[in-house]
C-alpha positions as CSV (number, residue, x, y, z in Angstrom):
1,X,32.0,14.0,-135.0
2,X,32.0,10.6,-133.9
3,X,33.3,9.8,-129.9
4,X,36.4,8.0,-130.2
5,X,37.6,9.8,-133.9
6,X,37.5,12.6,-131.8
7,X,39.5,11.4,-129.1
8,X,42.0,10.3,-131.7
9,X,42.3,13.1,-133.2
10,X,42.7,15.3,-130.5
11,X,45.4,13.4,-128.9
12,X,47.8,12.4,-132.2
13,X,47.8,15.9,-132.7
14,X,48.9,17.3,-129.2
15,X,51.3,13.6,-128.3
16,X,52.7,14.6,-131.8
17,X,53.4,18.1,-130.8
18,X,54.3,17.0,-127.1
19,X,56.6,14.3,-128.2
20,X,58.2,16.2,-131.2
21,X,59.2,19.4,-128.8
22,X,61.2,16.9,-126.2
23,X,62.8,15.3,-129.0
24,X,64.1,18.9,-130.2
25,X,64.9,19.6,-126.8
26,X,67.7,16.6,-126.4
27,X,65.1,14.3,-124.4
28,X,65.8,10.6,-125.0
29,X,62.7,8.9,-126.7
30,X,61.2,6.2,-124.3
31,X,62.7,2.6,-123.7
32,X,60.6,-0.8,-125.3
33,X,59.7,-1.3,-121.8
34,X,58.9,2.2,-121.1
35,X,56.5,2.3,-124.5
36,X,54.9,-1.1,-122.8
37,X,54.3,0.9,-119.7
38,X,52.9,4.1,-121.8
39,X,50.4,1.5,-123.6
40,X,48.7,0.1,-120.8
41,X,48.3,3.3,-119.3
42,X,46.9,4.7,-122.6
43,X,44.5,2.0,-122.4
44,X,43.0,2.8,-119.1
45,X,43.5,7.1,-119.6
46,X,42.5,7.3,-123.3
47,X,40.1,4.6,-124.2
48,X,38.2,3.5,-120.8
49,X,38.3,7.2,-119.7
50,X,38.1,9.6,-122.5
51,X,36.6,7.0,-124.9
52,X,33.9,6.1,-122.6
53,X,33.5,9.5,-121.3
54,X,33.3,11.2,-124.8
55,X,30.3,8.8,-125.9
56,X,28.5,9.0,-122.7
57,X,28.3,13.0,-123.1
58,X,25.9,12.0,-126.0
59,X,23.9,10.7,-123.6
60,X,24.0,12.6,-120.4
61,X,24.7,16.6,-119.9
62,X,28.0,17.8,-119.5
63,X,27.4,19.0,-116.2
64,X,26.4,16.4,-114.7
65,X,29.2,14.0,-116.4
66,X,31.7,16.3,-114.8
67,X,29.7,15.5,-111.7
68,X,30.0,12.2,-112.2
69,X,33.7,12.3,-112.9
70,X,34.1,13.4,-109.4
71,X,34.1,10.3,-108.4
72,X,37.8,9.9,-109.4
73,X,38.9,11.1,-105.8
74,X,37.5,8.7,-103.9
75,X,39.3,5.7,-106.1
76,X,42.3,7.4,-105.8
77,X,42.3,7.5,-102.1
78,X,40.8,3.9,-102.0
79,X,43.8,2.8,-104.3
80,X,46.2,4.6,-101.7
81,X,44.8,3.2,-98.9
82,X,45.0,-0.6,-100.4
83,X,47.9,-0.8,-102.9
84,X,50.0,2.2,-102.4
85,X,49.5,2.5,-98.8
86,X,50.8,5.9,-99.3
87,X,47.5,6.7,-97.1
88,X,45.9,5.7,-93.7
89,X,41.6,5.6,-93.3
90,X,41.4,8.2,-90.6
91,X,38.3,9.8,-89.7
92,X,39.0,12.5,-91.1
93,X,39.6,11.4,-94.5
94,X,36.5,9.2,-94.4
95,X,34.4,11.7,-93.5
96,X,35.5,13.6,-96.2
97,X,35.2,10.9,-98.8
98,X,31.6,10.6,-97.7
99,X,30.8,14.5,-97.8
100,X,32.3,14.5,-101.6
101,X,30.0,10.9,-102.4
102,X,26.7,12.7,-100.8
103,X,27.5,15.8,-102.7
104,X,27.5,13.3,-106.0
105,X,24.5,12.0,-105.1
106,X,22.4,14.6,-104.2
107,X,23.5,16.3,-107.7
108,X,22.4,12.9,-109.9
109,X,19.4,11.8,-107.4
110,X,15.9,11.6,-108.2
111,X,15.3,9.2,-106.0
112,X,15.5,11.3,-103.2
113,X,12.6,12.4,-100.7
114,X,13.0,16.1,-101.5
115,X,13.1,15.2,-105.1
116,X,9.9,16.8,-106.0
117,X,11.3,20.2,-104.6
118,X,15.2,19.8,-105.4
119,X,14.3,19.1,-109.3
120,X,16.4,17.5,-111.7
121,X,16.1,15.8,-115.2
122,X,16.4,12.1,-115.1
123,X,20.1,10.5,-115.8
124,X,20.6,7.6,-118.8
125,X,21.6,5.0,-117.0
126,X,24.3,3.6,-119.9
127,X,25.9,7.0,-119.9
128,X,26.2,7.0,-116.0
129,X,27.5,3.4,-115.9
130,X,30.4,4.5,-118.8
131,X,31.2,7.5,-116.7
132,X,31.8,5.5,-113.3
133,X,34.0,2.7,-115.2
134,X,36.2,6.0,-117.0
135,X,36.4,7.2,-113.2
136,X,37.8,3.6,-112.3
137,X,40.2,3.7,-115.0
138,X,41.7,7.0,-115.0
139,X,42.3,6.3,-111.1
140,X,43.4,3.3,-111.4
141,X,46.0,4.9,-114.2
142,X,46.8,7.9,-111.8
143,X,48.1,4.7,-109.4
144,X,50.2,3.0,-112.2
145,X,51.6,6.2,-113.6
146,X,55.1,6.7,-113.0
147,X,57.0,7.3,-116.0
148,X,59.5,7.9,-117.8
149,X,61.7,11.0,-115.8
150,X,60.4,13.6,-118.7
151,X,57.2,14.7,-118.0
152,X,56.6,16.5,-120.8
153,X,57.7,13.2,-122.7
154,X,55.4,10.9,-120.2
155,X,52.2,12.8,-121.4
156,X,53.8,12.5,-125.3
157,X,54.5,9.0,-124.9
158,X,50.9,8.3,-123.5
159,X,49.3,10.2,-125.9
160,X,50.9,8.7,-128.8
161,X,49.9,5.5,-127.3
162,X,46.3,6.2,-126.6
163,X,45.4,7.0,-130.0
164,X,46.3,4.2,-131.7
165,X,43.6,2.2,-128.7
166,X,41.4,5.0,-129.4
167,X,41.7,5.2,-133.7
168,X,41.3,0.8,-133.3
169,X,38.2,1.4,-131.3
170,X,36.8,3.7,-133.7
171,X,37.6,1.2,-136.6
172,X,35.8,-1.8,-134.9
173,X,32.8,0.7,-134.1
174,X,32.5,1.7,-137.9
175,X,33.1,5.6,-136.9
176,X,34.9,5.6,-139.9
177,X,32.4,5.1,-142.4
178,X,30.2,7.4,-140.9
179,X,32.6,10.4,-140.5
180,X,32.3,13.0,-143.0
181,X,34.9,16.2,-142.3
182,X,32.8,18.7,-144.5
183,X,29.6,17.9,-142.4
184,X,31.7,19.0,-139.4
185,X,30.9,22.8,-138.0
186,X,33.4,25.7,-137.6
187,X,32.0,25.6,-134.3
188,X,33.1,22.2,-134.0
189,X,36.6,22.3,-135.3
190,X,37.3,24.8,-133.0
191,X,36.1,23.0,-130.3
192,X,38.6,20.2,-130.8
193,X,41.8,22.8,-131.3
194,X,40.9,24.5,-127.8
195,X,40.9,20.5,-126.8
196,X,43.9,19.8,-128.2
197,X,45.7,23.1,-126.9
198,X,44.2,23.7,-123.2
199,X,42.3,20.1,-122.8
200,X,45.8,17.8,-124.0
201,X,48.9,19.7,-124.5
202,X,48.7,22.2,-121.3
203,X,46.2,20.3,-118.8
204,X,47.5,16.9,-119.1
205,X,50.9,17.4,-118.9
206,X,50.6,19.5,-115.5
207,X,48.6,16.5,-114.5
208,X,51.3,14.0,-115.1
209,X,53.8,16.4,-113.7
210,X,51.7,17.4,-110.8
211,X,51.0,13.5,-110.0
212,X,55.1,13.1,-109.3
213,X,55.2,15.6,-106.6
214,X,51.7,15.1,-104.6
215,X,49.8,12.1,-103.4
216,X,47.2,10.8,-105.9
217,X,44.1,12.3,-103.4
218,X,44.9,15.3,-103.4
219,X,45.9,15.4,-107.2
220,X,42.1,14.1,-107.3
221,X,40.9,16.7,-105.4
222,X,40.9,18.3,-109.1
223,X,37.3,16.4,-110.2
224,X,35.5,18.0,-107.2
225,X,35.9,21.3,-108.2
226,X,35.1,20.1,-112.2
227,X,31.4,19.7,-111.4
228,X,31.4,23.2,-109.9
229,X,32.9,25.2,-113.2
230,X,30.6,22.5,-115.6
231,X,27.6,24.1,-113.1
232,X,28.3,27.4,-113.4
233,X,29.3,27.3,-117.3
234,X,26.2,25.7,-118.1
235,X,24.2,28.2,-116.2
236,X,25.7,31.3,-117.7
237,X,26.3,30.2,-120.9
238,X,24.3,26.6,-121.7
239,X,21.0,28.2,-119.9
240,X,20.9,24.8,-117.4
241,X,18.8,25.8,-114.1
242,X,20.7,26.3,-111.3
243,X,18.3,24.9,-108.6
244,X,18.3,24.0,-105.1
245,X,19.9,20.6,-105.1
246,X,22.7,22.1,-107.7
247,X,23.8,24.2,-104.7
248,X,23.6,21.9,-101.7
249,X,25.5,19.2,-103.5
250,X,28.0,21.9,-104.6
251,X,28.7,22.8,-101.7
252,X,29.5,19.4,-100.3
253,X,31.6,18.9,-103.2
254,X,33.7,22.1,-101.9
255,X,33.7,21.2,-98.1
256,X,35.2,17.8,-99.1
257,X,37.6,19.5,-101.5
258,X,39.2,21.6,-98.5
259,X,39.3,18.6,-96.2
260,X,41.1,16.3,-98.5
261,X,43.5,19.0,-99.3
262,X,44.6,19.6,-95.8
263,X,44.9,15.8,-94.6
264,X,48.3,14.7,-94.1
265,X,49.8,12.7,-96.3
266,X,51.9,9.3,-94.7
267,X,55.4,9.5,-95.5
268,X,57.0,6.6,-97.9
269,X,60.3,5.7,-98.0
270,X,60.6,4.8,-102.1
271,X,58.4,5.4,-105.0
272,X,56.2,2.7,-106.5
273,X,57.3,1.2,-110.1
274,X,54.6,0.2,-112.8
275,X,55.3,-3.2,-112.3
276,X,55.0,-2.9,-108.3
277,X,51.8,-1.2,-108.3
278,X,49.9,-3.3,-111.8
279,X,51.8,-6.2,-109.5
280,X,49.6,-5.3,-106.3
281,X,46.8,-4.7,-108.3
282,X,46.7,-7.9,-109.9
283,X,46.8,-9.7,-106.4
């Protein structure tokens, strides 16, 4: 099944279902200003993040995307520290960004001196460059997001949005033309249902909810501890090797994971509009 199709699919089904349950359940239906809001965040969330990350899993293993994915903390706290200034650059936190970056590294490395012993297969470089740019974007849309007051609607709203980016993209690529349903496995159908049920619907929306109520870090914390499920899936159930270097860098994944959770967060007085934060952005 094509990349972005997929993507599409998966989230007009679960926004449908997201935004057709608020409705039912008296929620207003976004403003024209709130839909504008819920578009450019769609754009950065659905098509720079999902898009790029669902073709770049062609490419490169799904363990070490999700590897590569936990990179999303460390532009979330950067973008805290500069434009939100929610966050100050203590030692603590740096050391912690570094341990979580040298656990990246030594899980995607072959240029490393203990390479020969630490193993590894080599990375395509396309597919890493996609997955750092969806990194970029989805923290860079963690920082913008802050609408409207229904969560449940918020994820709806963005969803509905994203897949119009996401069915455009896969019009200009010619994904259309190539897509044929009855070619598609049961394997595969099911695939995309437990995407659209556990992956969209559930997942996402405890993501936008869970963004109101803690700082972006530690809601980014959530990446680190990705590569360490993807790891252990693919061993038990992919047959991936679980070598030396897997371990070492998991474990400095984890170590930053605990630090970043327990540093203090700096107290703001007011929340942060769209319009203030894409404003600080811009400059």
């Amino acid at each position: 099944m094509p990349p972005f199709l997929l993507a599409a699919i998966r989230f007009v089904v679960a926004g449908l279902a997201l935004y057709g349950w608020t409705i039912a359940n008296g929620e207003r239906s976004p403003s024209g200003r709130e839909w504008m809001s819920a578009s450019l965040i769609a754009i950065l969330i659905f098509v720079f993040d999902y898009g790029l990350l669902f073709w770049a899993e062609q490419r490169v293993p799904s363990g070490i995307a999700a590897v590569m994915m936990a990179m999303i903390p460390v532009f979330m706290a950067l973008s805290e520290i500069i434009f939100l200034r929610t966050q100050r650059l203590t030692l603590r936190l740096a050391f912690a960004l570094m341990i979580g970056i040298g656990g990246v590294v030594v899980l995607v490395s072959r240029s490393l001196s203990l390479s020969s012993s630490l193993g590894g297969a080599p990375i395509d470089r396309l597919g890493a460059m996609a997955l750092m740019v969806a990194s970029i974007s989805w923290s860079i849309a963690s920082l913008l997001t802050r609408l409207p007051a229904c969560k449940v609607m918020s994820s709806g709203a963005q969803m509905l949005a994203g897949r119009v980016f996401l069915a455009l993209a896969a019009a200009a690529l010619g994904e259309f033309r190539n897509f044929h349903p009855s070619t598609v496995s049961r394997g595969a159908w099911f695939a995309l249902v437990y995407l659209i049920v556990a992956g969209s619907i559930i997942r996402f929306t405890a993501y936008v909810w869970l963004i109101h109520h803690e700082s972006p870090t530690k809601v980014g914390t959530y990446a680190y501890v990705n590569p360490v499920v993807a790891v252990l899936v693919g061993y038990f159930l992919g047959g991936e090797a679980l070598g030396v270097r897997t371990i070492l860098g998991t474990l400095f994944v984890l170590i930053s994971v605990v630090v970043i959770t327990m540093t203090r967060d700096k107290k703001v007085v007011a929340s942060v509009s769209v319009e203030d934060a894409a404003e600080a952005v811009g400059s």
